[in-house]
N, CA, C and O atoms as CSV, one atom per row, in Angstrom:
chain,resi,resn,atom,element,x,y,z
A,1,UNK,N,N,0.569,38.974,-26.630
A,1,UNK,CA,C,1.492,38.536,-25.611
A,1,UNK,C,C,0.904,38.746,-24.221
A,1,UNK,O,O,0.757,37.771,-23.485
A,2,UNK,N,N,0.551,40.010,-23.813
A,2,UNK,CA,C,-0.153,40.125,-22.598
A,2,UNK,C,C,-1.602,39.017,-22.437
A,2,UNK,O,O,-1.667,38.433,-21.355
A,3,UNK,N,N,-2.593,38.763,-23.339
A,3,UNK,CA,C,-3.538,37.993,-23.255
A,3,UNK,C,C,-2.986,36.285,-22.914
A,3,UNK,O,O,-3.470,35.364,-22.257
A,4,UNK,N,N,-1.694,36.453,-23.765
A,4,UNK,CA,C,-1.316,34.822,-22.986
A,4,UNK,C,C,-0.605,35.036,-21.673
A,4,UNK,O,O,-0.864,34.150,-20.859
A,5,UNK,N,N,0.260,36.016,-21.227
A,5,UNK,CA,C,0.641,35.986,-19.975
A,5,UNK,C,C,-0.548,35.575,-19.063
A,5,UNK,O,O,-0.720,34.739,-18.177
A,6,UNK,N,N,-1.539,36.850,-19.875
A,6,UNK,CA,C,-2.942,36.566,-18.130
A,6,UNK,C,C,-3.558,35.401,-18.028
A,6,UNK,O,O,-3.978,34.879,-16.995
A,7,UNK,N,N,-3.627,34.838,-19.541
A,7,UNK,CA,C,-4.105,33.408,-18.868
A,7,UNK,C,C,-3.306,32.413,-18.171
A,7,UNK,O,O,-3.586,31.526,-17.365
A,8,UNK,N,N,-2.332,32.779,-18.662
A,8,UNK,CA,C,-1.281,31.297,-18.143
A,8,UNK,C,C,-1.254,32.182,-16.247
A,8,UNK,O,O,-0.954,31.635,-15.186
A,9,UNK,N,N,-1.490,32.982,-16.377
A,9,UNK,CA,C,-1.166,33.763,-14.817
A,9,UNK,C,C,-3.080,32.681,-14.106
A,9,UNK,O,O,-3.226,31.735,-13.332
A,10,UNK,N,N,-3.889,33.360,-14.754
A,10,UNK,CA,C,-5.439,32.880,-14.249
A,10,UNK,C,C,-5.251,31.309,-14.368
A,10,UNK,O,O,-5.896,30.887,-13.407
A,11,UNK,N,N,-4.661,30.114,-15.097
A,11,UNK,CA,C,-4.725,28.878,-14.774
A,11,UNK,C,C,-3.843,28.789,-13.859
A,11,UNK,O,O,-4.066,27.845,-13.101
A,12,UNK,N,N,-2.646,29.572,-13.541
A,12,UNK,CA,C,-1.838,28.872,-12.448
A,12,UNK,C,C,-2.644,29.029,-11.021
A,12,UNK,O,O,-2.597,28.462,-9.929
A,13,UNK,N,N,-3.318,29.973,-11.537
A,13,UNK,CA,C,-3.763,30.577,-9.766
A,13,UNK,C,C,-4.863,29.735,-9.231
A,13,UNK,O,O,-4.945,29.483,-8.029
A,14,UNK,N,N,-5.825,29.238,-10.237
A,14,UNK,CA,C,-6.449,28.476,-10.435
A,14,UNK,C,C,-6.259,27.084,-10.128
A,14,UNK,O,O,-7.196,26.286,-10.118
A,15,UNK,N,N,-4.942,26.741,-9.852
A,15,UNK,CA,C,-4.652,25.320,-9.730
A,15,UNK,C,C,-3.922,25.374,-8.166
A,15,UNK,O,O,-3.906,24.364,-7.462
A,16,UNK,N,N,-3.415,26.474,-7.784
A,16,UNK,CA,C,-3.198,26.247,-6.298
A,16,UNK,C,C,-4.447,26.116,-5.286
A,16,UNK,O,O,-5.609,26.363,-5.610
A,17,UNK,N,N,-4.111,25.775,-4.267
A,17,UNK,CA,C,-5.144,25.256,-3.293
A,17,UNK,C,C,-6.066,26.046,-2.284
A,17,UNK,O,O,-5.261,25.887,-1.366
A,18,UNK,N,N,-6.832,26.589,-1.831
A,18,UNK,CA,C,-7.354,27.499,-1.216
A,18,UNK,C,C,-7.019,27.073,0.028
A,18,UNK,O,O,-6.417,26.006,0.152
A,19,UNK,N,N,-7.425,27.987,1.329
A,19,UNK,CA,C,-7.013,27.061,2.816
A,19,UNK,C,C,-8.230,26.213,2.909
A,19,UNK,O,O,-8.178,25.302,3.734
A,20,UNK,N,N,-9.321,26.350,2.207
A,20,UNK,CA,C,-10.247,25.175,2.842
A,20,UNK,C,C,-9.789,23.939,2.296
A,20,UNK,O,O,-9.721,22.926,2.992
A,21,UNK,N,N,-9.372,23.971,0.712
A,21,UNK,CA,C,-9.034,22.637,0.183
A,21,UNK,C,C,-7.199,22.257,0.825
A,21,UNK,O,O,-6.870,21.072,0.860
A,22,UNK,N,N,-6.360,23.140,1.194
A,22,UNK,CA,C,-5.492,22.387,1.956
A,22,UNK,C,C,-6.005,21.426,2.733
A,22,UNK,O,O,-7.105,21.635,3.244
A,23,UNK,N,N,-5.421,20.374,2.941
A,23,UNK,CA,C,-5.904,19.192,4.021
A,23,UNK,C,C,-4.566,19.256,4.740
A,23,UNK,O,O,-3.456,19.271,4.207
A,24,UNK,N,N,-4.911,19.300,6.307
A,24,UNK,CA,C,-4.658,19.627,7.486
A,24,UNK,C,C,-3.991,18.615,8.234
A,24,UNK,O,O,-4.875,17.892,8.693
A,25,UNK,N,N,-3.307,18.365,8.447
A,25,UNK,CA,C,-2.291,17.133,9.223
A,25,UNK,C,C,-2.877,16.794,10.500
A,25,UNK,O,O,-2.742,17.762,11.249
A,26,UNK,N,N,-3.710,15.443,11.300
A,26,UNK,CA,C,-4.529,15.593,11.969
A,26,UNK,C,C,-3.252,15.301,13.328
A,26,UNK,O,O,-2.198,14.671,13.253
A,27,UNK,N,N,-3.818,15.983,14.424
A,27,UNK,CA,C,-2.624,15.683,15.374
A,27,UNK,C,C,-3.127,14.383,16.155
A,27,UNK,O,O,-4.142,13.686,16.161
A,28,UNK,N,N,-2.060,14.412,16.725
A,28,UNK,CA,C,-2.341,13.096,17.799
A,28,UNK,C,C,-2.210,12.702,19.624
A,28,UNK,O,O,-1.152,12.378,20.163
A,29,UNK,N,N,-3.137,12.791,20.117
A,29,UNK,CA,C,-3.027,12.727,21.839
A,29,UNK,C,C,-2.673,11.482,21.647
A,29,UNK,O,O,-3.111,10.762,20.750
A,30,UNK,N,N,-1.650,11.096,22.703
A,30,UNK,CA,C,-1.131,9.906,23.053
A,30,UNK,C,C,-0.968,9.980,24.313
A,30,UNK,O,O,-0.796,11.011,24.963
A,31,UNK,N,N,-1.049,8.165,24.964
A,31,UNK,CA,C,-0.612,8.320,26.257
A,31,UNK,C,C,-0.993,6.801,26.693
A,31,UNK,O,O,-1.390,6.000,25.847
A,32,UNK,N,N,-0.866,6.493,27.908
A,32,UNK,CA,C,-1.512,4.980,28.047
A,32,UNK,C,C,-2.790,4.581,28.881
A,32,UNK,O,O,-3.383,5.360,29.627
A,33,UNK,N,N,-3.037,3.643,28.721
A,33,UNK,CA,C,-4.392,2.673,29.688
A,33,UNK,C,C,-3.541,2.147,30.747
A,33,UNK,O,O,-2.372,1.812,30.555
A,34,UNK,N,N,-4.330,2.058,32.218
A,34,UNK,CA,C,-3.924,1.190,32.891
A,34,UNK,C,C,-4.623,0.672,33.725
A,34,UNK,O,O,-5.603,1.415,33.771
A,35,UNK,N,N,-4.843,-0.513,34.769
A,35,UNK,CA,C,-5.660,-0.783,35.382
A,35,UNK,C,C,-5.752,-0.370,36.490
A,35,UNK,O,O,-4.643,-0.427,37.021
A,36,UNK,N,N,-6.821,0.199,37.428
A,36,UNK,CA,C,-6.760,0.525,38.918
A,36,UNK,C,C,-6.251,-0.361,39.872
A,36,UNK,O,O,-5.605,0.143,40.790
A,37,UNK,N,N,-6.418,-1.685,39.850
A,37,UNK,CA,C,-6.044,-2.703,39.949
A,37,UNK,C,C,-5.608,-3.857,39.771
A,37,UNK,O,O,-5.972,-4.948,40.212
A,38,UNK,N,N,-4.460,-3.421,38.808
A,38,UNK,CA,C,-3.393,-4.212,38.130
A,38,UNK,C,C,-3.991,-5.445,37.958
A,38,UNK,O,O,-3.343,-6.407,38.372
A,39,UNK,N,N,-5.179,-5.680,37.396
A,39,UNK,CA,C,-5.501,-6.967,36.757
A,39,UNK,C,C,-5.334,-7.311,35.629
A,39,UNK,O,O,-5.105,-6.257,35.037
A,40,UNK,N,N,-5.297,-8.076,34.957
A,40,UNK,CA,C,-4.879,-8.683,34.103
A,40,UNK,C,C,-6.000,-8.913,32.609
A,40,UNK,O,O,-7.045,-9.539,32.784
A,41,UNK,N,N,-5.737,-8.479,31.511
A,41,UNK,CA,C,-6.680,-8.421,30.209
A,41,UNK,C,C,-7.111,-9.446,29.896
A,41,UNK,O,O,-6.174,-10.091,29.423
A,42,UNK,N,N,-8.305,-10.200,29.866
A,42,UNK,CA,C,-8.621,-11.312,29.430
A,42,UNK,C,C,-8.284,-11.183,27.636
A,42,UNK,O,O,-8.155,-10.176,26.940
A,43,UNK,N,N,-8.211,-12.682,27.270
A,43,UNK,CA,C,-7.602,-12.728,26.443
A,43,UNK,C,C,-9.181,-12.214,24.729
A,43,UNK,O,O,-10.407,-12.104,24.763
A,44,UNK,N,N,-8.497,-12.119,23.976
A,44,UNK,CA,C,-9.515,-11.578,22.739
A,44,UNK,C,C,-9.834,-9.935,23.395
A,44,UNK,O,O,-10.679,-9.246,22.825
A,45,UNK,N,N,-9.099,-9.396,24.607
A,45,UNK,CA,C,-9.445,-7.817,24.376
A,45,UNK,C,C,-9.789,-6.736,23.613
A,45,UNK,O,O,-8.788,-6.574,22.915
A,46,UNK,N,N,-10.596,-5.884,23.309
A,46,UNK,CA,C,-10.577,-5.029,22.236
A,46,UNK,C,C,-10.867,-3.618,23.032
A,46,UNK,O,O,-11.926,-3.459,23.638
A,47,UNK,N,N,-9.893,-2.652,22.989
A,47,UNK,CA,C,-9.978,-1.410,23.461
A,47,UNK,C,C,-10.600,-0.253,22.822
A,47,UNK,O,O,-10.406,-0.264,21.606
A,48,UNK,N,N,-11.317,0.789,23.260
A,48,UNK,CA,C,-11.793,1.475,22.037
A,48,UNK,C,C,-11.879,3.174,23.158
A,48,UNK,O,O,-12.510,3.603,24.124
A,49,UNK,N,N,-10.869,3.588,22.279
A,49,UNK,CA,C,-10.328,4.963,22.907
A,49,UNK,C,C,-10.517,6.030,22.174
A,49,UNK,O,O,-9.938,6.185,21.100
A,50,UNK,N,N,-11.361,6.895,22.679
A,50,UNK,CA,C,-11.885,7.927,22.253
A,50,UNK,C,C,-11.602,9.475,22.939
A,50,UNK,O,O,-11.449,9.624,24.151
A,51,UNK,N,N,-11.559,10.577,21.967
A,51,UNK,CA,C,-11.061,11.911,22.808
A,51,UNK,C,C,-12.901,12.383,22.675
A,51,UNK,O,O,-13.789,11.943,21.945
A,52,UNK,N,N,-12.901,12.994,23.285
A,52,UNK,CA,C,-14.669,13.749,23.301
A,52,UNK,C,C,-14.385,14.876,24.344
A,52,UNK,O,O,-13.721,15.027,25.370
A,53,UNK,N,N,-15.527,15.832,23.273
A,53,UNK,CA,C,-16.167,17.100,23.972
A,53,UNK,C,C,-16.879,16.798,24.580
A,53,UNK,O,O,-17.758,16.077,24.107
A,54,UNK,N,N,-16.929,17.233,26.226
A,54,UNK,CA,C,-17.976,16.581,27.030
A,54,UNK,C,C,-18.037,18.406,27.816
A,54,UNK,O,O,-17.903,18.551,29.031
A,55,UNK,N,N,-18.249,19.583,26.884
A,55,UNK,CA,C,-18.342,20.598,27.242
A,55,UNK,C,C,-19.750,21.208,27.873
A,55,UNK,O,O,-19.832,22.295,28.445
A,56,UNK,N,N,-21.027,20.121,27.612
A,56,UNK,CA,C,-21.955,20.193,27.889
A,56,UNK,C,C,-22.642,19.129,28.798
A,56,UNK,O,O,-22.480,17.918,28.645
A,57,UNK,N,N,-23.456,19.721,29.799
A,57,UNK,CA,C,-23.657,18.638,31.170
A,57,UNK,C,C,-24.726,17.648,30.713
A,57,UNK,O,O,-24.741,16.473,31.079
A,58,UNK,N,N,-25.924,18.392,29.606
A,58,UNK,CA,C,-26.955,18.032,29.689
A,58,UNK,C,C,-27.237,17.172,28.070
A,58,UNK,O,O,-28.369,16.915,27.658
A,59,UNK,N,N,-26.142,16.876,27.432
A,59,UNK,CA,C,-25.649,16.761,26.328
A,59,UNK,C,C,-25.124,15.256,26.083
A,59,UNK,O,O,-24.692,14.631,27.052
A,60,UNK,N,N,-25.151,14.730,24.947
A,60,UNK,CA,C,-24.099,13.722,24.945
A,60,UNK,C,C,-22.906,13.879,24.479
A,60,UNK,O,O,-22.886,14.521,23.429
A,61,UNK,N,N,-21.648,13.445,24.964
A,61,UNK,CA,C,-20.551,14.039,24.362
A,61,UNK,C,C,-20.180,13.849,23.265
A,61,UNK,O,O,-20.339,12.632,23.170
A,62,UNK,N,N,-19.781,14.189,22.319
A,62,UNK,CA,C,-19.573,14.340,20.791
A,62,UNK,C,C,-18.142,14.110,20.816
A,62,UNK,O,O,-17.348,14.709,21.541
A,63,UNK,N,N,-17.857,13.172,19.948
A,63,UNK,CA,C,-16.460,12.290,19.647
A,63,UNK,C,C,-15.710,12.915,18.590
A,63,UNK,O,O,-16.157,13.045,17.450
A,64,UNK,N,N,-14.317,13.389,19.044
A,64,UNK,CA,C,-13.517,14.269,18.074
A,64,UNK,C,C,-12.576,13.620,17.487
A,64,UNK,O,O,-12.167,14.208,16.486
A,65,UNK,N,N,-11.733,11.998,17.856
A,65,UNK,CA,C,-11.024,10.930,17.448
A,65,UNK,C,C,-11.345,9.642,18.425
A,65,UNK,O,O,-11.666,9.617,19.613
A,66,UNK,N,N,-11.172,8.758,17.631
A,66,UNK,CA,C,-10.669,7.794,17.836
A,66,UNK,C,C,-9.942,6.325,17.657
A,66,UNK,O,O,-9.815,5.952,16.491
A,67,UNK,N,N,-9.493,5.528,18.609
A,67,UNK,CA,C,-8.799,5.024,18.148
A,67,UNK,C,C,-9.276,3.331,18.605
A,67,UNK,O,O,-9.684,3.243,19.763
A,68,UNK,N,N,-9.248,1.872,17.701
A,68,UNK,CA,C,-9.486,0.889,18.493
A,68,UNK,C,C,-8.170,0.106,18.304
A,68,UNK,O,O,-7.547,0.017,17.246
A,69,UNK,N,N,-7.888,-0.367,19.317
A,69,UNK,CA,C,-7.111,-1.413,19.384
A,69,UNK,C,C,-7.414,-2.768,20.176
A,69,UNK,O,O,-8.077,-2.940,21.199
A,70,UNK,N,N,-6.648,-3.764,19.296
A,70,UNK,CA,C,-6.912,-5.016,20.054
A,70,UNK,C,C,-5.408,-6.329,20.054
A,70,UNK,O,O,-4.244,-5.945,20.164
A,71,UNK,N,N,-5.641,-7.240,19.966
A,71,UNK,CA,C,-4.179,-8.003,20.184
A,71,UNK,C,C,-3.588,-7.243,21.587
A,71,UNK,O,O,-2.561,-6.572,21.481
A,72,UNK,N,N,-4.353,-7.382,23.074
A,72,UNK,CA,C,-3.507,-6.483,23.776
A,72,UNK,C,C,-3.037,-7.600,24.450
A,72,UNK,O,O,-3.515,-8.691,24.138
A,73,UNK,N,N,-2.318,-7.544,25.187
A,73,UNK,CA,C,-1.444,-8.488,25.653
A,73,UNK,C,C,-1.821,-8.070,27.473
A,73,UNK,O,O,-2.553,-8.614,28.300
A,74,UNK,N,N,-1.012,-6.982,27.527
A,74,UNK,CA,C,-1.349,-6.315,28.943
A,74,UNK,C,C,-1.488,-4.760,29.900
A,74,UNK,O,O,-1.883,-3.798,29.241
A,75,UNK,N,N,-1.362,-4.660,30.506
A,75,UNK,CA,C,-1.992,-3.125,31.289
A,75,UNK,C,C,-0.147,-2.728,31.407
A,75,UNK,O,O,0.790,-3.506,31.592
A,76,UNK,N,N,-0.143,-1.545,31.256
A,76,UNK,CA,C,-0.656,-0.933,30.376
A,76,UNK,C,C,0.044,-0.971,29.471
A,76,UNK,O,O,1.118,-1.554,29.326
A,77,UNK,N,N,-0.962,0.128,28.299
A,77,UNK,CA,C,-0.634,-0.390,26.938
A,77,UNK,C,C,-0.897,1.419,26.414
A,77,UNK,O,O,-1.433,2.378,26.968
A,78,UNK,N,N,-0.272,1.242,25.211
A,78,UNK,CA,C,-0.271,2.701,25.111
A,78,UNK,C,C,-1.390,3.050,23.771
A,78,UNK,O,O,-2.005,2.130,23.233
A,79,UNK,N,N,-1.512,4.170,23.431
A,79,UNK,CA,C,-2.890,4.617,22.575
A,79,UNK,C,C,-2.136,6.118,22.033
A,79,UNK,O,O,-1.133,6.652,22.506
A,80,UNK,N,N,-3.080,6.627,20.763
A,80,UNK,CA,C,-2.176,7.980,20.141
A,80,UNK,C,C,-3.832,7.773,19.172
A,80,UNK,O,O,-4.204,6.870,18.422
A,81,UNK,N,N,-4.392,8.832,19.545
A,81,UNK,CA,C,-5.611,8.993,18.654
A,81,UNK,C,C,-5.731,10.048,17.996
A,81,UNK,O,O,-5.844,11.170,18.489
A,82,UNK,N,N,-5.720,9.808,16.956
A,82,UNK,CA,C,-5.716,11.046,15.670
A,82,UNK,C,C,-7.332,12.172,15.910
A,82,UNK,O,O,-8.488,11.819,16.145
A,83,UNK,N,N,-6.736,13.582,15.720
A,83,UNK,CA,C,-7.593,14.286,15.769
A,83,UNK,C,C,-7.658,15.487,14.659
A,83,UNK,O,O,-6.852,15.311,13.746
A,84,UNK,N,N,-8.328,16.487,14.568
A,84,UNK,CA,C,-8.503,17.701,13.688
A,84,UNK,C,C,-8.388,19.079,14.710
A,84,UNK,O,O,-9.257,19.711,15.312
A,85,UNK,N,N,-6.757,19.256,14.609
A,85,UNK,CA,C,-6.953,20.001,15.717
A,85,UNK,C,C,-7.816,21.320,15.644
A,85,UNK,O,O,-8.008,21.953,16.682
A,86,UNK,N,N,-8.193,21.629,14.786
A,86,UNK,CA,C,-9.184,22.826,14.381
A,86,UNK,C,C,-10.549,22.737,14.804
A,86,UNK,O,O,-11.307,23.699,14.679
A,87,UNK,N,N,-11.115,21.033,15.572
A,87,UNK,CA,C,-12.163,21.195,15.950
A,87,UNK,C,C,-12.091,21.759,17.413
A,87,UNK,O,O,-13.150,22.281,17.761
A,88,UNK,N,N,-11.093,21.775,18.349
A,88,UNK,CA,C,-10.894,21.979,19.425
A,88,UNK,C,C,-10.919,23.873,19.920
A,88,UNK,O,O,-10.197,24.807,19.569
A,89,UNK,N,N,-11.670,23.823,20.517
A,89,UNK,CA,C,-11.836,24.953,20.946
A,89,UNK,C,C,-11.543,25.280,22.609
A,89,UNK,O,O,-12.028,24.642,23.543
A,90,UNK,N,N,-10.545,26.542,22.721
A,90,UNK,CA,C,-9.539,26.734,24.440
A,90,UNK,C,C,-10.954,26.821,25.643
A,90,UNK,O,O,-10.757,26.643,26.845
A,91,UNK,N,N,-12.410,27.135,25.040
A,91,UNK,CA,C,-13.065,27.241,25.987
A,91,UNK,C,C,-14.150,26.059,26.225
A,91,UNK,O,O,-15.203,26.368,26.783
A,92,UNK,N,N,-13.977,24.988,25.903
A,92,UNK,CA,C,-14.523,23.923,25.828
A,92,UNK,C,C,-13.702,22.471,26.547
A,92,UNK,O,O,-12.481,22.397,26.685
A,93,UNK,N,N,-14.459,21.640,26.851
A,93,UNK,CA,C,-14.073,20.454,27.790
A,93,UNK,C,C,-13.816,19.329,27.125
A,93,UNK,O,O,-14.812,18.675,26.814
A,94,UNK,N,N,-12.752,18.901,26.808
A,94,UNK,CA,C,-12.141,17.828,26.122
A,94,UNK,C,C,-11.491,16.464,26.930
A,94,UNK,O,O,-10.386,16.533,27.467
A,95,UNK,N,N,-12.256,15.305,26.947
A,95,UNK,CA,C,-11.812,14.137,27.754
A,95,UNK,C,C,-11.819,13.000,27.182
A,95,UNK,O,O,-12.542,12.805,26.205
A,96,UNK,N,N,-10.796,11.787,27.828
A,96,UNK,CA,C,-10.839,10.597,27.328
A,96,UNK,C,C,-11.763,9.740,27.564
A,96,UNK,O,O,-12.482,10.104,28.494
A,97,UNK,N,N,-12.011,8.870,27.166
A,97,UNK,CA,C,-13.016,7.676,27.536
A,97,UNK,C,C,-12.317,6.222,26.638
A,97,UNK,O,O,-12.028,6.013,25.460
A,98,UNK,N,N,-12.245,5.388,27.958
A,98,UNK,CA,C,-11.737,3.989,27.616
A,98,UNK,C,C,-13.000,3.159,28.060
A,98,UNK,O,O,-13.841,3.316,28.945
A,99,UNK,N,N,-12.781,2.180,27.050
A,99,UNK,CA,C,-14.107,1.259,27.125
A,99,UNK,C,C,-13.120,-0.139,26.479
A,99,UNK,O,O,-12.579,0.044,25.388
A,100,UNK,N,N,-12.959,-1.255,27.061
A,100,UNK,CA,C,-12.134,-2.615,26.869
A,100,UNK,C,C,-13.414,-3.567,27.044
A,100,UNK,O,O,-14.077,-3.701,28.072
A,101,UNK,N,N,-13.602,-4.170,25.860
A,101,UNK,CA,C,-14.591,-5.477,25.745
A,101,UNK,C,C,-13.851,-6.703,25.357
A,101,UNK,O,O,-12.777,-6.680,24.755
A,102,UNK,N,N,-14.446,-7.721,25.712
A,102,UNK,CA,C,-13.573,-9.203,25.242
A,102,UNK,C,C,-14.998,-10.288,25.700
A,102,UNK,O,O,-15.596,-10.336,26.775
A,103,UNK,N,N,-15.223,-11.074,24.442
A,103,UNK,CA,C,-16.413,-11.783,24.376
A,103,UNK,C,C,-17.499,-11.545,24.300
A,103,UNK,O,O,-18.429,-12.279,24.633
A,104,UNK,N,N,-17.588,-9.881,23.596
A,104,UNK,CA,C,-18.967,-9.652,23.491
A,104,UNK,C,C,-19.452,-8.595,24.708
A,104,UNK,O,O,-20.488,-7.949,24.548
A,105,UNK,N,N,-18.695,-8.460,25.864
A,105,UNK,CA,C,-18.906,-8.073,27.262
A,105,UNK,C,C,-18.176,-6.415,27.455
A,105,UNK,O,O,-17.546,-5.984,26.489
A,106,UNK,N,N,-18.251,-5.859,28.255
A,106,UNK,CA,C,-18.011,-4.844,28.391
A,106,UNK,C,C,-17.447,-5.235,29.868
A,106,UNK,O,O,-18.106,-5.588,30.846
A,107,UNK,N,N,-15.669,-5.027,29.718
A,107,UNK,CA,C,-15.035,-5.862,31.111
A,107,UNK,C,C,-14.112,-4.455,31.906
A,107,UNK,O,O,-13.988,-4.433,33.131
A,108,UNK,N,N,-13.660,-3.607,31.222
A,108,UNK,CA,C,-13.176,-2.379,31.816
A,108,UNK,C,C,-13.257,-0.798,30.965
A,108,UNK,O,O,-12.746,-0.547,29.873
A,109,UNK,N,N,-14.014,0.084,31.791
A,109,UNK,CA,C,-14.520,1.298,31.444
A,109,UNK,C,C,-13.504,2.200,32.410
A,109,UNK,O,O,-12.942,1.713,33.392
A,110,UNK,N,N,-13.341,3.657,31.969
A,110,UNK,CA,C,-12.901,4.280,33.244
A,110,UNK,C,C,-14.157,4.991,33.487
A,110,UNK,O,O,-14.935,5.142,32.544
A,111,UNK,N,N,-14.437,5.442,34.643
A,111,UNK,CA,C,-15.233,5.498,35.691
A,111,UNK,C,C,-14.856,7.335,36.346
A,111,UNK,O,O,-15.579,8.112,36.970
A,112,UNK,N,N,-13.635,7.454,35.918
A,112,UNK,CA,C,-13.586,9.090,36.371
A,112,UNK,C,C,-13.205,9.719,35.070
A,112,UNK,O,O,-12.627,9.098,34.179
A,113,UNK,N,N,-13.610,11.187,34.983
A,113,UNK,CA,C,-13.116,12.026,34.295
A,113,UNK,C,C,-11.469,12.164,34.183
A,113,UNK,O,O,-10.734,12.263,35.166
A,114,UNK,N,N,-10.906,12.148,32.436
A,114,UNK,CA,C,-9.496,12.407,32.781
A,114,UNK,C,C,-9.330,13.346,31.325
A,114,UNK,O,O,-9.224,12.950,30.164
A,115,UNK,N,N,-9.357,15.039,31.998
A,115,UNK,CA,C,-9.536,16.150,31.157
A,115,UNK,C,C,-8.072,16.080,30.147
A,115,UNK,O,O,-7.022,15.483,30.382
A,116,UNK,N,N,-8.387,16.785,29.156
A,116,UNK,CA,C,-7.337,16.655,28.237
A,116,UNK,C,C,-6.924,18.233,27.192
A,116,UNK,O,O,-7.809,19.081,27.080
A,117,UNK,N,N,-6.230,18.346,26.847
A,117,UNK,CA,C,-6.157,19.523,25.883
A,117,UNK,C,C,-6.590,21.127,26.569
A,117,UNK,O,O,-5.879,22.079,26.247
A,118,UNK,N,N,-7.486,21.299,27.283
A,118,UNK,CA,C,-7.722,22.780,27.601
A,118,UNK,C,C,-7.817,22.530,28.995
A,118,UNK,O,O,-7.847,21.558,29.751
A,119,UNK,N,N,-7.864,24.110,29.070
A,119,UNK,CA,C,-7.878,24.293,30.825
A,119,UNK,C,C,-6.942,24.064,31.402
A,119,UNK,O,O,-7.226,23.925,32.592
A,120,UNK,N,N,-5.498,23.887,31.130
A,120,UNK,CA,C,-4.535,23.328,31.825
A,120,UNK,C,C,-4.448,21.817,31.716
A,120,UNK,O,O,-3.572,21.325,32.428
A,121,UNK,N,N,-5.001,21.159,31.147
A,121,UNK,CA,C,-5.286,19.752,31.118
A,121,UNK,C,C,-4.354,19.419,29.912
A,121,UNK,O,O,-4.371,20.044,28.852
A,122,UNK,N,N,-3.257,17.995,30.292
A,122,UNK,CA,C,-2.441,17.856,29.235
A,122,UNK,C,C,-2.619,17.398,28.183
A,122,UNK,O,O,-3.761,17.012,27.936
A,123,UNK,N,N,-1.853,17.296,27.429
A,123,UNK,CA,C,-1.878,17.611,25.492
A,123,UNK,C,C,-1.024,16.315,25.043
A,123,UNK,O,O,-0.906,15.988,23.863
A,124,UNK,N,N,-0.373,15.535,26.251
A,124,UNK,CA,C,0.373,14.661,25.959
A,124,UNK,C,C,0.954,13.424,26.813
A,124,UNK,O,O,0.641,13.519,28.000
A,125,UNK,N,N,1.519,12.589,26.582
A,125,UNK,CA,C,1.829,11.604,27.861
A,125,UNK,C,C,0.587,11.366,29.063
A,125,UNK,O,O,0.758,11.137,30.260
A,126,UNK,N,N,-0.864,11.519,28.224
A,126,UNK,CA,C,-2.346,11.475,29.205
A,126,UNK,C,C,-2.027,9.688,29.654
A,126,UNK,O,O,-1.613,8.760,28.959
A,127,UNK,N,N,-2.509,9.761,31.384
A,127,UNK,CA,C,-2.821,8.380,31.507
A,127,UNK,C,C,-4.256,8.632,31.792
A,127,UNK,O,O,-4.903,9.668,31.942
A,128,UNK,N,N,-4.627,7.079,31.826
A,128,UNK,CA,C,-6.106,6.772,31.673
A,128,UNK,C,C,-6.272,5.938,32.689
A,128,UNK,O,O,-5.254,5.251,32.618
A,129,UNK,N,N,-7.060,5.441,33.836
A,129,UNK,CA,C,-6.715,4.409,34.824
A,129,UNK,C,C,-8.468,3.909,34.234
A,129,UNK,O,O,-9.446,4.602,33.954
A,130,UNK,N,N,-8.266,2.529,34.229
A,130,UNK,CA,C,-9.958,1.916,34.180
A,130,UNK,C,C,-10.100,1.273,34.932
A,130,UNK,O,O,-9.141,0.606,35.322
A,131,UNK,N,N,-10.944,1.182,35.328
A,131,UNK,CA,C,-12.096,-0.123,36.492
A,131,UNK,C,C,-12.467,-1.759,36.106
A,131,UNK,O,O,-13.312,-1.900,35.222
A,132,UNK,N,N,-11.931,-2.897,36.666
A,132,UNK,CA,C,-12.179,-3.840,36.084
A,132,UNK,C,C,-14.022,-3.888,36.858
A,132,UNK,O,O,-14.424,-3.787,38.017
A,133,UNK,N,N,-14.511,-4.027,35.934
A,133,UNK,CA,C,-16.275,-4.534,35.835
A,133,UNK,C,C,-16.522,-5.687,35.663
A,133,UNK,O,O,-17.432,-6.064,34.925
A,134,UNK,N,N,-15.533,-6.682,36.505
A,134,UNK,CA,C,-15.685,-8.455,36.008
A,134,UNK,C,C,-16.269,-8.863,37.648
A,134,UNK,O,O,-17.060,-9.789,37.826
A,135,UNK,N,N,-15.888,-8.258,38.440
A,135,UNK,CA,C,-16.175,-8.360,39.673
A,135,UNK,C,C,-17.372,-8.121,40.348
A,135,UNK,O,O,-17.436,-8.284,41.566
């Protein structure tokens, strides 16, 4: 009787999940795009919104989510990019980067830093302002 308790005890334990094999609910920064100068999206837009560690100067920044969208209609438009919040670390530099192509072209980038998640930098409702580059 005891030899079947312990096994049936060693397969159950055996079948629950460790914390590495739990899988982790990825969170999500959201917030919107907009234009510096309320211009207007040429049509076939494709947006491609990314969160990145840009904790290092001399470095390229390393991409922690992202998200593409397209069918955009107009400025602004909103975005929610899935992440792992476990890669994020409180002493490290976390920012957005918008990049909008249509025809092959690269037509609006943003052009300034817009910090996110640490340092006081928000976690939610982030706007993004981009630069039209058609001009």
């Amino acid at each position: 009787m005891r030899t079947t308790l312990l096994v049936l005890a060693v397969a159950f334990c055996a079948t629950l999940p460790t914390p590495a094999q739990e899988k982790k609910e990825p969170a999500k920064l959201a917030g919107t795009v907009d234009s510096q100068t309320k211009a207007d999206l040429p049509e076939g837009a494709v947006a491609t919104v990314a969160l990145q560690d840009t904790s290092l100067a001399d470095a390229p920044a390393k991409t922690i989510g992202m998200q593409k969208l397209d069918k955009l209609a107009k400025f602004p438009f909103a975005f929610a990019v899935e992440y792992d919040p476990a890669a994020i670390q409180p002493n490290r530099t976390y920012t957005m980067s918008v990049r909008i192509e249509a025809g092959g072209k690269l037509v609006f980038i943003n052009d300034t830093s817009t910090p996110v998640l640490t340092r006081g930098a928000p976690g939610k409702d982030v706007k993004v302002l981009v630069k039209d580059l058609r001009k």
